[in-house]
N, C-alpha and C positions, 0 to 999 in steps of 0.2 A: 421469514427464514425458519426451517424449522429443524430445531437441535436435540438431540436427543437427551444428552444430558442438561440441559437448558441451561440456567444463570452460570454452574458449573461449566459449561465448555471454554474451552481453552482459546485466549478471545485470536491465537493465530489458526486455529481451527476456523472460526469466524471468516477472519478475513479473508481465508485462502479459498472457505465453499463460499462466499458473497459471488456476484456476478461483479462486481467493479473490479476485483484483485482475483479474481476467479485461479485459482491453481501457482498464483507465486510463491516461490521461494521466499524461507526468511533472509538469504542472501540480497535477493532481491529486493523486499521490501524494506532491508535497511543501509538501501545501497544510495547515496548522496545526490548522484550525478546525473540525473533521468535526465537533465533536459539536455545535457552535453549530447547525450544520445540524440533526442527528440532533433537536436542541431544536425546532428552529421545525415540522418533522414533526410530534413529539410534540404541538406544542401545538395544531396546523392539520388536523392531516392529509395523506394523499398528493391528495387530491381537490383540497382546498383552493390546495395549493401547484401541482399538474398543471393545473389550470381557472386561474393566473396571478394568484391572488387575493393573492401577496405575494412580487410580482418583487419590489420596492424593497427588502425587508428583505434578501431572499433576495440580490442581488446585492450589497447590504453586506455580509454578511457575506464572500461569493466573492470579490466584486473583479472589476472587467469583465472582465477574459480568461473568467473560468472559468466566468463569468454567461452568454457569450456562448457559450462552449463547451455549454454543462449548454440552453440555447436551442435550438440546430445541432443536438443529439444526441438531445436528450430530445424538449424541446415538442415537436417538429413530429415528432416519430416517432408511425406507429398504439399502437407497444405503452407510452406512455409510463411508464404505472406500474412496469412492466416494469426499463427502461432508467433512471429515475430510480433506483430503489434499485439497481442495478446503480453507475451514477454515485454514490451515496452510496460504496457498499459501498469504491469506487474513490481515497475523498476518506482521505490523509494514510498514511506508513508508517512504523512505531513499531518498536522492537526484538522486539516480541510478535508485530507480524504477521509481521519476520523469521520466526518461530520456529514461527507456525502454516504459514506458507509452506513450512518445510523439511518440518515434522511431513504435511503435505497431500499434496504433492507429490515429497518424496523420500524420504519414510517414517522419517526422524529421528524417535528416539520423545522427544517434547518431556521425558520426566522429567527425563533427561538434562539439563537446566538447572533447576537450583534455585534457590531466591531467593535463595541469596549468588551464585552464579553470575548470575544476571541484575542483581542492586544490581550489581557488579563490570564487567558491558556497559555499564549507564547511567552508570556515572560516568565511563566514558571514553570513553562517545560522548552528553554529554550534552544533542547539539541532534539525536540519529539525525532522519534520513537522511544528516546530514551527519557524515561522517566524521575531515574533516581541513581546517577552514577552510570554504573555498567547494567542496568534494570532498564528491560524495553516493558512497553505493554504488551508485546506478543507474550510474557510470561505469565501476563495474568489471568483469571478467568473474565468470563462477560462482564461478569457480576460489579468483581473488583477493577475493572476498567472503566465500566459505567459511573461508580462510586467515584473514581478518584475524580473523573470530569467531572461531576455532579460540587464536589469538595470545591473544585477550584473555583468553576463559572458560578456559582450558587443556581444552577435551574434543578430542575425535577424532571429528570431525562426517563428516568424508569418506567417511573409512573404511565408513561407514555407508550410504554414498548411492551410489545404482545409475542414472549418468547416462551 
């Protein structure tokens, strides 16, 4: 990935030009309920849900902003199917997508965290994306994003990444 202002960039800048989260919303990425969604797909389909057969449910779950957003973006786009899973793909960010994120996009080879090392992330970030109170990591830079995981797991993540 190549950023202009490098360590400096704003690590939602990051996530939003990655191809995993490619163009989501911080609405979206700090939206809880992605699989409630992922469900109502499974049980409907993309057809079902793109031809508007179950706004109602659909924006229960979301919550108007993001109803109105997943509306503006998707409905009325020609490629909807397209743009909706694109939009799912977009919906909520966990300590895992951290991790596929690095592994994606800056060639961290994800072994590097193993499941005590990861139990050890979650329990001291155990509402991720939020960090510290009302503090997501989308507020920080690369830099300082890389550092506080580096803090927590003890590995040497940087070292590693060619930004």
């Amino acid at each position: 990935m190549h950023l202009e202002q490098g360590w400096k960039t704003n690590f939602l800048t990051v996530v939003q030009q990655s191809e995993y989260k490619k163009g989501a919303t911080l609405a979206q990425l700090l939206f809880e309920d992605g699989e409630e969604v992922e469900e109502l797909v499974d049980d409907y389909g993309y057809e079902e849900i793109i031809n508007r057969e179950h706004d109602e449910e659909l924006e229960e779950i979301l919550g108007e902003d993001l109803f109105y957003e997943l509306e503006r973006n998707v409905f009325l786009s020609s490629q909807s199917k397209e743009k909706f899973i694109s939009f799912i793909n977009g919906l909520g960010f966990q300590l895992l997508d951290y991790i596929v994120l690095l592994e994606s996009e800056f060639r961290v080879d994800s072994a590097m965290f193993l499941s005590d090392t990861i139990k050890k992330m979650e329990k001291r970030f155990p509402k991720f994306p939020y960090v510290e109170g009302s503090q997501t990591i989308f507020e920080m830079t690369l830099e300082e994003a890389i550092e506080l995981i580096e803090n927590v797991s003890g590995l040497q993540i940087k070292d590693n990444m060619n930004v």
